[in-house]
C-alpha positions as CSV (number, residue, x, y, z in Angstrom):
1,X,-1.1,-6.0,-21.5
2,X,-4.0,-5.6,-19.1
3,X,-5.2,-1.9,-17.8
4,X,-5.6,-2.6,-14.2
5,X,-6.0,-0.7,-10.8
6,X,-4.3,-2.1,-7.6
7,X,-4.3,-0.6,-3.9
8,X,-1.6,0.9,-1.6
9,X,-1.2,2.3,1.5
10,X,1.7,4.3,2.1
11,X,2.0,3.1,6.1
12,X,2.8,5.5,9.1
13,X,7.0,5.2,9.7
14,X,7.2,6.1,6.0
15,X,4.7,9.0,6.7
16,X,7.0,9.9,9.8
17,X,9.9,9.9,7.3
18,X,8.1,11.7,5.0
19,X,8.6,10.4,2.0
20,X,5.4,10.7,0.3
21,X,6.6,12.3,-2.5
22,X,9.6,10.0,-3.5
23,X,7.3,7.0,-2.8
24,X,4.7,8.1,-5.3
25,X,7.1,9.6,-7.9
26,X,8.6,5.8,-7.6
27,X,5.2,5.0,-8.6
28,X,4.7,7.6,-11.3
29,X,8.3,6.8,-13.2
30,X,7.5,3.4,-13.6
31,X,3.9,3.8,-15.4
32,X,1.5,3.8,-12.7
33,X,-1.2,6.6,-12.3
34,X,-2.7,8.1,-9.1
35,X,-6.4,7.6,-10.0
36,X,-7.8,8.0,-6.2
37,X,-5.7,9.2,-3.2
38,X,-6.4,10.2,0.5
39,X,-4.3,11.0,3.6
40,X,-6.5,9.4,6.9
41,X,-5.5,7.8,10.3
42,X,-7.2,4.7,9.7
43,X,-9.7,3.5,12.5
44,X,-8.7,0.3,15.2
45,X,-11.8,-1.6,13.3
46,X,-10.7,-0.4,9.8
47,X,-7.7,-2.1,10.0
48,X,-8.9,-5.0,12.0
49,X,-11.3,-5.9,8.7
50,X,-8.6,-4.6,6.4
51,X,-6.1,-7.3,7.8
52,X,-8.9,-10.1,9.1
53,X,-6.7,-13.0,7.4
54,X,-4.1,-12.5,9.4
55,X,-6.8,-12.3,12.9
56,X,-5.2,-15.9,13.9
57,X,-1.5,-14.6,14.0
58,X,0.8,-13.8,16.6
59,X,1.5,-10.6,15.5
60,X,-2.3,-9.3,14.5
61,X,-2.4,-7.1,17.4
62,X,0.9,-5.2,16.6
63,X,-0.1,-4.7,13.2
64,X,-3.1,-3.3,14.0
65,X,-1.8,-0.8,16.6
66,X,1.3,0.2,14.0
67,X,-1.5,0.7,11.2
68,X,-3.9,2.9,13.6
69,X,-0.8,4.7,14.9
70,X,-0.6,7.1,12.2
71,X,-1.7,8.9,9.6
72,X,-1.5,6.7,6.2
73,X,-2.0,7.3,2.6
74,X,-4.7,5.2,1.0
75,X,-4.4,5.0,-3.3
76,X,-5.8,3.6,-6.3
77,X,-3.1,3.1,-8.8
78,X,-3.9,2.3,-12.7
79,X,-1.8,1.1,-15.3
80,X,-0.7,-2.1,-17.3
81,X,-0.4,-4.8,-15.0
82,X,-0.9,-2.4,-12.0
83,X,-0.5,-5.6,-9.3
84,X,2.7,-7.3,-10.4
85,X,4.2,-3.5,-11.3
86,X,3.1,-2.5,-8.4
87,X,4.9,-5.4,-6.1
88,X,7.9,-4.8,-8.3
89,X,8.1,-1.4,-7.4
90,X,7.0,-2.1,-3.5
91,X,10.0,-4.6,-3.5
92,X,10.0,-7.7,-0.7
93,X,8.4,-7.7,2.5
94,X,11.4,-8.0,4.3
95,X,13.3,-4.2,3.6
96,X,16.4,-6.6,4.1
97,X,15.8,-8.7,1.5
98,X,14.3,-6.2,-0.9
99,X,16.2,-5.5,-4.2
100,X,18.5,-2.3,-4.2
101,X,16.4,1.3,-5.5
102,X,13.0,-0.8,-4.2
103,X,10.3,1.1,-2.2
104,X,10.6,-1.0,0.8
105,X,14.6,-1.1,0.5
106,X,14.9,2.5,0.6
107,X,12.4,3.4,3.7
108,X,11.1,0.1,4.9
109,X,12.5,-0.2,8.4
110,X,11.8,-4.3,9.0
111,X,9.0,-7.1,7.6
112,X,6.3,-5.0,9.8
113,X,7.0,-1.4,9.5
114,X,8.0,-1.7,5.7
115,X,6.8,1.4,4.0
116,X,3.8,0.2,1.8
117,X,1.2,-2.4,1.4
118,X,0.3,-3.6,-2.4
119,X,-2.7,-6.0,-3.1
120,X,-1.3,-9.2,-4.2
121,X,-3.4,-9.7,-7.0
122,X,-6.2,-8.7,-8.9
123,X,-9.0,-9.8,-6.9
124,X,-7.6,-8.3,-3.5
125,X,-7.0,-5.3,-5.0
126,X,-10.9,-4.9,-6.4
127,X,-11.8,-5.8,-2.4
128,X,-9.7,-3.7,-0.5
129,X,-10.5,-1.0,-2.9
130,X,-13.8,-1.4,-2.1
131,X,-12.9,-1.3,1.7
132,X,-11.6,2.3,1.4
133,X,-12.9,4.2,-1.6
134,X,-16.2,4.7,-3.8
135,X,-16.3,3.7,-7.4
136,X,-17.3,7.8,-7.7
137,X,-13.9,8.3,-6.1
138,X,-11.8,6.4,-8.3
139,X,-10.7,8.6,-11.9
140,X,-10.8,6.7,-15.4
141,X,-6.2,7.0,-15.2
């Protein structure tokens, strides 16, 4: 199995709930490592570049606003297949549809304000790790 490091962002309702401590103990039971973390409110241009694919869609303008709203969490998390454990762990986009005990089922609120963002695979996570942290910033987990 492959040692990798993904990205998350634990977003601001789940900060409001907080639940930053179940979320990453979720993280930590199920083999993945904290190996760069940081509490910030994330700037309006941030998280404009942060979610540019999505510039074209409806709902671009909520998202940003939800994502600047608050403070976030911003990590690097390491282990064996880091992006697909990850995603497991995060559980569906929509809470609603997300599998019992899942992040996203237990404090997501709806498809926008659902707890945590995950990279979606390998490559994503090496750029939007870049976006928010120094390689000097990120620990050998």
């Amino acid at each position: 199995m492959a040692m990798e490091k993904t990205f998350s962002i634990i977003k601001p309702n789940a900060m409001k709930k907080n639940c930053i401590g179940d979320i990453i103990s979720m993280f930590e039971a199920n083999g993945l490592k904290i190996a760069a973390c940081k509490i910030t409110v994330m700037s309006k241009s941030k998280a404009e570049e942060f979610y540019a694919e999505h510039k074209a869609r409806p709902f671009f303008g909520e998202l940003v606003s939800f994502m600047t709203s608050g403070p976030v969490v911003l990590m690097c998390l390491a282990g064996e297949n880091a992006v697909l454990k990850n995603r497991e762990i995060m559980g569906s986009t929509d809470p609603k549809k997300a599998n019992p005990g899942t992040i996203r089922a237990k404090f997501g609120d709806n498809v926008g304000e659902n707890a945590v963002h995950g990279s979606d695979s390998p490559a994503s996570a090496e750029r939007e790790l870049a976006l928010f942290f120094e390689k000097a910033e990120i620990c050998n987990a």
